[in-house]
Backbone as numpy.savetxt, mean C-alpha at the origin, in Angstrom:
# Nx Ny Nz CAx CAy CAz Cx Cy Cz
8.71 -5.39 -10.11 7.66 -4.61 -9.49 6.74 -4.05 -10.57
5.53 -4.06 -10.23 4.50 -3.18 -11.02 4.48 -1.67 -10.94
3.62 -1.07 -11.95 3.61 -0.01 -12.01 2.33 0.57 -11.69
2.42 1.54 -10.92 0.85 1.91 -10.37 -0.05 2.84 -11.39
-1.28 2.15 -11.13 -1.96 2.90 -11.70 -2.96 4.06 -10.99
-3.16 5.04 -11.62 -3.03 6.38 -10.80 -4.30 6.66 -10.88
-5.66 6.51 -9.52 -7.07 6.61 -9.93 -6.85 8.37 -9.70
-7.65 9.06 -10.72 -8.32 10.48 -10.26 -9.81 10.52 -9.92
-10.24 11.35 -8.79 -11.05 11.77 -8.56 -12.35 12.59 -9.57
-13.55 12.29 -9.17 -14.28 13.09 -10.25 -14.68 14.66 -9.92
-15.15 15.32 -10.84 -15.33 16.77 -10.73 -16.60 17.04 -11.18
-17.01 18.12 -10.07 -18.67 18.68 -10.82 -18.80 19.74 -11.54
-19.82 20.05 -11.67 -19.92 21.92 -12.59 -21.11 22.23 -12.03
-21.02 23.47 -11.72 -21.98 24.24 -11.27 -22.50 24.89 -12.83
-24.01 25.18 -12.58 -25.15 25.86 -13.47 -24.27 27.13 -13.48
-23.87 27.42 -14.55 -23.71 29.41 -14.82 -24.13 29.73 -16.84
-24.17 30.43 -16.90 -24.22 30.94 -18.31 -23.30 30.52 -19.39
-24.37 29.98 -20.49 -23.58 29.49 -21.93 -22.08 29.69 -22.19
-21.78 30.82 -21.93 -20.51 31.67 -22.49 -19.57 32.13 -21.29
-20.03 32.39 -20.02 -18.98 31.75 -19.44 -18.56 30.61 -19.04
-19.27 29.27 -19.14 -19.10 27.99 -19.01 -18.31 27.44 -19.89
-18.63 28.15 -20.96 -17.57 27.77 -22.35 -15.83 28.07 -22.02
-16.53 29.62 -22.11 -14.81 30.21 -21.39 -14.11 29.41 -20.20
-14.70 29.52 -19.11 -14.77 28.51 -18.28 -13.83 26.56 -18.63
-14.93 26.27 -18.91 -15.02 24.77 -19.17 -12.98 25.36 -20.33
-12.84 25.68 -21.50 -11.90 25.78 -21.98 -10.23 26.65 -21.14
-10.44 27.48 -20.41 -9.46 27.51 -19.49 -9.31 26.32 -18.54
-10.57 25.77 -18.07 -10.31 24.73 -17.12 -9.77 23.62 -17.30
-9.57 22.94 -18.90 -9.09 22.18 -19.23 -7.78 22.55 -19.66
-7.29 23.30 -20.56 -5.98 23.62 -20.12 -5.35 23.52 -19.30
-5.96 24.56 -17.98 -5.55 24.25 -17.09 -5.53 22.79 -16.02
-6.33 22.25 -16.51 -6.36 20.82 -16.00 -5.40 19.68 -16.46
-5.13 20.05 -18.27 -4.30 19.34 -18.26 -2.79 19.47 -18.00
-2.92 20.68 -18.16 -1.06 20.97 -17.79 -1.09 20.75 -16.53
-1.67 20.65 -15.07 -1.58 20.25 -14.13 -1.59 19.10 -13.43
-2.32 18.21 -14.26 -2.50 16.87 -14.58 -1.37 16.23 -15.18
-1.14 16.89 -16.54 0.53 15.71 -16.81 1.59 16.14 -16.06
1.48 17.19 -15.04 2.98 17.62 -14.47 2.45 16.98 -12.74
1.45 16.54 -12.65 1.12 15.72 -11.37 1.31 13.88 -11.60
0.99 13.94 -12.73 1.23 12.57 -13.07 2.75 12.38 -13.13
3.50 13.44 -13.54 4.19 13.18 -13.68 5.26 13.19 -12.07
4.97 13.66 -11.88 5.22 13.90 -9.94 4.98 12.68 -9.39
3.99 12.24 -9.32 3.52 10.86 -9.08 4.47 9.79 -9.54
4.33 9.89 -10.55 5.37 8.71 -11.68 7.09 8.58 -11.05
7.29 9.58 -10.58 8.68 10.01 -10.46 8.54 9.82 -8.67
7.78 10.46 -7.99 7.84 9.49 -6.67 7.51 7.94 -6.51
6.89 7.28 -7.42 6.78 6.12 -7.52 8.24 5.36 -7.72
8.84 5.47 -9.10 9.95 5.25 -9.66 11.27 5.61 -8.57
11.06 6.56 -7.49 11.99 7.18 -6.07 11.88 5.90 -5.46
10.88 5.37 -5.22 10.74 4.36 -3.82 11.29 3.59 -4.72
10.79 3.07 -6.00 11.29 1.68 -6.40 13.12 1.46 -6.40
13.29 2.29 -6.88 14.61 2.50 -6.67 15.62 2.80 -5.62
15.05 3.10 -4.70 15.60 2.89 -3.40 15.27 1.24 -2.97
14.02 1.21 -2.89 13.62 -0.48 -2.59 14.93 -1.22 -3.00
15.26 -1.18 -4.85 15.88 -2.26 -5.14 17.52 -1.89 -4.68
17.83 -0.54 -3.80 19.18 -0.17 -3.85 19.51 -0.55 -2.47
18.27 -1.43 -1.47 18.41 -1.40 0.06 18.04 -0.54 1.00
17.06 0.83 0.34 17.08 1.68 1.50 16.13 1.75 1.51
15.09 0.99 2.13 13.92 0.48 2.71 13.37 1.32 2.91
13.92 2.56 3.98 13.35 3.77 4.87 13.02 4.64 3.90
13.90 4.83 2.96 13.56 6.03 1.79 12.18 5.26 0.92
12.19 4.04 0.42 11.37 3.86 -0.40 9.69 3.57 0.14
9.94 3.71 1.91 8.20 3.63 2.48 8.40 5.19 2.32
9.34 5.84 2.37 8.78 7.31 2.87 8.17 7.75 1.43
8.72 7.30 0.33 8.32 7.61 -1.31 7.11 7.13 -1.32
6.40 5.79 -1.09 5.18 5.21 -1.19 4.17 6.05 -0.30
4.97 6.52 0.74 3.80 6.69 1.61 3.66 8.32 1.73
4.47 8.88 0.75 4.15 10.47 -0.04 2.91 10.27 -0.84
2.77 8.81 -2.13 2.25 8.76 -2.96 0.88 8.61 -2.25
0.78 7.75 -0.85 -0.79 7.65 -0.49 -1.08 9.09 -0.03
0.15 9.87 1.04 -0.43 10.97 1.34 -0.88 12.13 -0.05
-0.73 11.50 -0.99 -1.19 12.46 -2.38 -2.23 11.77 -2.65
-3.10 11.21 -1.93 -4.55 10.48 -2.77 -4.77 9.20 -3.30
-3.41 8.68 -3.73 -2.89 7.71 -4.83 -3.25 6.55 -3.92
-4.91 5.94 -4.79 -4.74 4.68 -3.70 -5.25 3.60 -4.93
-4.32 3.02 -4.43 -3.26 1.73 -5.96 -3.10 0.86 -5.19
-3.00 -0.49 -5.57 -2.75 -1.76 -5.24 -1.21 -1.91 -5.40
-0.37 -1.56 -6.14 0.61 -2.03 -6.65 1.52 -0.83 -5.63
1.30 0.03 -5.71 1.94 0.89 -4.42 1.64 0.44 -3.06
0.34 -0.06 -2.97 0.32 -0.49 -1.19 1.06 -1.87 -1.64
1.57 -2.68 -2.17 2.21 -3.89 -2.09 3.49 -3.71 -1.78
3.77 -2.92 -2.95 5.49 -2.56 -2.62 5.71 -1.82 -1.31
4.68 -1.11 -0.86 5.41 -0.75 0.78 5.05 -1.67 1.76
4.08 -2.46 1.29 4.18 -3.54 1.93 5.53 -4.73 2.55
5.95 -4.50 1.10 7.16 -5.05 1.07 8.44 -4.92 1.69
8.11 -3.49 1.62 9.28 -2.86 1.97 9.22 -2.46 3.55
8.40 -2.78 4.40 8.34 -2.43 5.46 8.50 -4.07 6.44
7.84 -5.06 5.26 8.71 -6.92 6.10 9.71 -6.29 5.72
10.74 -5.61 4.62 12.32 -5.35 4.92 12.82 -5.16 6.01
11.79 -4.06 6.58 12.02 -3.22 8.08 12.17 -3.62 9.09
11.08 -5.34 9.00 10.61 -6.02 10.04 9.31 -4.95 11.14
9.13 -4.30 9.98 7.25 -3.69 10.61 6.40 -4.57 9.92
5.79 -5.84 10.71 5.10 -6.34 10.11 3.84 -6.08 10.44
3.41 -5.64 11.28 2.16 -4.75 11.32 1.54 -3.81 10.56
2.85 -2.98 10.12 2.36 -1.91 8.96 2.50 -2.86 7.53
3.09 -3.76 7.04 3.06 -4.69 5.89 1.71 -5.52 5.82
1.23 -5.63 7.42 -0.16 -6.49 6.88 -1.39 -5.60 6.68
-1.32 -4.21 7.72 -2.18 -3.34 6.58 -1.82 -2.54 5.27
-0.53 -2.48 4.94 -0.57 -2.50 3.49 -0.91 -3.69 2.80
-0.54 -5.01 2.41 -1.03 -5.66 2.38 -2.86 -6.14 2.01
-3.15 -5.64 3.06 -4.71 -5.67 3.24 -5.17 -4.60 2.36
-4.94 -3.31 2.29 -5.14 -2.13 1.15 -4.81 -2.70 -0.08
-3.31 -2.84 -0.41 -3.59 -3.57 -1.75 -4.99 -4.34 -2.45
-5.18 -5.35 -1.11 -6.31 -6.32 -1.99 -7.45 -5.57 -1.47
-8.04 -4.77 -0.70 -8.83 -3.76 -0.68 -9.06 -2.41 -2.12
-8.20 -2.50 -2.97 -8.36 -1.77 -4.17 -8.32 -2.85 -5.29
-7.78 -4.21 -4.86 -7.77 -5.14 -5.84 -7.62 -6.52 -5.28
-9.59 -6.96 -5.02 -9.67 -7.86 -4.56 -8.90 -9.00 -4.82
-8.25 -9.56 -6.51 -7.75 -10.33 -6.88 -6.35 -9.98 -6.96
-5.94 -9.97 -6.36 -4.08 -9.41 -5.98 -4.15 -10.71 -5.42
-2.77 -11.51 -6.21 -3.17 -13.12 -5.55 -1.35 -13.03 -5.15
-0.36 -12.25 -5.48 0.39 -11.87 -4.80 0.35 -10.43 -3.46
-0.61 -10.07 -3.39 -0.53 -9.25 -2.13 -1.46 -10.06 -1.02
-2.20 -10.88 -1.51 -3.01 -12.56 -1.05 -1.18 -13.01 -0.03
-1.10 -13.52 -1.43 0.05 -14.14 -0.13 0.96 -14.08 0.75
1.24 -12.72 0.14 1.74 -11.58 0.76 1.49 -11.42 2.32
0.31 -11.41 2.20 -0.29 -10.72 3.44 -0.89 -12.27 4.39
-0.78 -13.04 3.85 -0.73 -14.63 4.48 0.63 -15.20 4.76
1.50 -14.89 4.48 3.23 -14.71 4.77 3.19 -13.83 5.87
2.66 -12.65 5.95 3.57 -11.69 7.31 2.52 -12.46 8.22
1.06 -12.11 8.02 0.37 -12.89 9.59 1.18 -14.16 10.03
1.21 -14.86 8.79 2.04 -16.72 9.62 3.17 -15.89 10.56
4.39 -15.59 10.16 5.35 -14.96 10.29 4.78 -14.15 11.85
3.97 -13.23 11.87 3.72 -12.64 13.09 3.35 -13.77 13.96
2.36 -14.57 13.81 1.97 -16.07 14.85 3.33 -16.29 15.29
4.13 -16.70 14.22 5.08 -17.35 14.90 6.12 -16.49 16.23
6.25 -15.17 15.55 6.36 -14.59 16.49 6.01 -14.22 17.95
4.71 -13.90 17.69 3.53 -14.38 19.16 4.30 -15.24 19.43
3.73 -16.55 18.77 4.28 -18.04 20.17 5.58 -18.01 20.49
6.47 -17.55 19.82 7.96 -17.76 20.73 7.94 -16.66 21.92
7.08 -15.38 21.58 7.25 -14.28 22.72 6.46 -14.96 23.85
5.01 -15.52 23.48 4.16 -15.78 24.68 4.59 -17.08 24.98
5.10 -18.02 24.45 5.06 -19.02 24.73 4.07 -20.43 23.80
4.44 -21.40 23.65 3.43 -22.22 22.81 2.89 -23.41 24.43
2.06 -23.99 23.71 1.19 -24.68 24.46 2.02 -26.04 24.46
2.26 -26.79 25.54 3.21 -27.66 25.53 3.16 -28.80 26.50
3.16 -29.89 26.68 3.35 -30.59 28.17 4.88 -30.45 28.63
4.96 -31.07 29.59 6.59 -31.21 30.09 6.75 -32.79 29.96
8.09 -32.80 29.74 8.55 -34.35 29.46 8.27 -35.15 30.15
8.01 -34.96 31.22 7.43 -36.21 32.41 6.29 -36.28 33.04
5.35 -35.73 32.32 3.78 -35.32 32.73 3.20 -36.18 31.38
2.00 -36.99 31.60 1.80 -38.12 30.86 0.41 -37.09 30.36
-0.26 -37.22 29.14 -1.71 -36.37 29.14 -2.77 -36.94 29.41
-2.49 -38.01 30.41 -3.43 -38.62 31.21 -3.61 -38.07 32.38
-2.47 -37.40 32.71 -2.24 -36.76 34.56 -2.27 -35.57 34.08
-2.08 -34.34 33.08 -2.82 -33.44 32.88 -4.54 -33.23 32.79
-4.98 -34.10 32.13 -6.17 -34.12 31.60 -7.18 -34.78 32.87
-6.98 -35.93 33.47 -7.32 -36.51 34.51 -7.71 -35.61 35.53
């Protein structure tokens, strides 16, 4: 499995005075970064939760880890794949083909979440036709006397 990479959001500044912008701008980074490596690091460590459940069998724990990481902002290709993954475990293939689809929506060239996500649709078709039925003649109906 890959490791996600973690986009942040950008930040503005409002117009105020030389010297408190300074003061300002220098508490804010402090404070930005100690909040920042202890979020990254939060991140990192719910990431590393799912993967490790993923590879231990417990499917349920490792969408609920991935899908902490989207409810935190975290929108990564390599995290929507793996819950992708982990939810064909589940046999939710509905929720695997829009993860799936997100993956290559943050990374058009994901040529494994590509096939990924061309694996569960086949997989769902096939499903369809055994539920609805496939298109078929009967053994003793010629497709001359259908069609005719």
């Amino acid at each position: 499995m890959r490791r996600p990479r973690l986009l942040h959001g950008s930040c503005s500044r409002r117009v105020v005075p030389r010297e408190v912008w300074c003061v300002g701008l220098f508490l804010g980074l402090t404070l930005l970064l100690t909040s920042a490596s202890t979020s990254a690091q939060s991140l990192e460590a719910i990431f590393a939760e799912g993967r490790e459940a993923y590879l231990a069998g417990r499917y349920e724990d490792a969408v609920a880890a991935w899908e902490r990481l989207r409810e935190a902002g975290v929108r990564d290709a390599d995290v929507e794949y793996d819950l992708g993954l982990a939810q064909v475990q589940l046999d939710r293939l509905g929720a695997a083909t829009l993860s799936f689809e997100r993956a290559l929506e943050v990374d058009s060239g994901d040529d494994e979440a590509r096939a990924a996500l061309e694996s569960t649709r086949a997989l769902l078709a096939e499903r369809r036709a055994e539920r609805e039925g496939s298109a078929s003649l009967g053994g003793e109906t010629s497709f001359g006397e259908v069609a005719g």
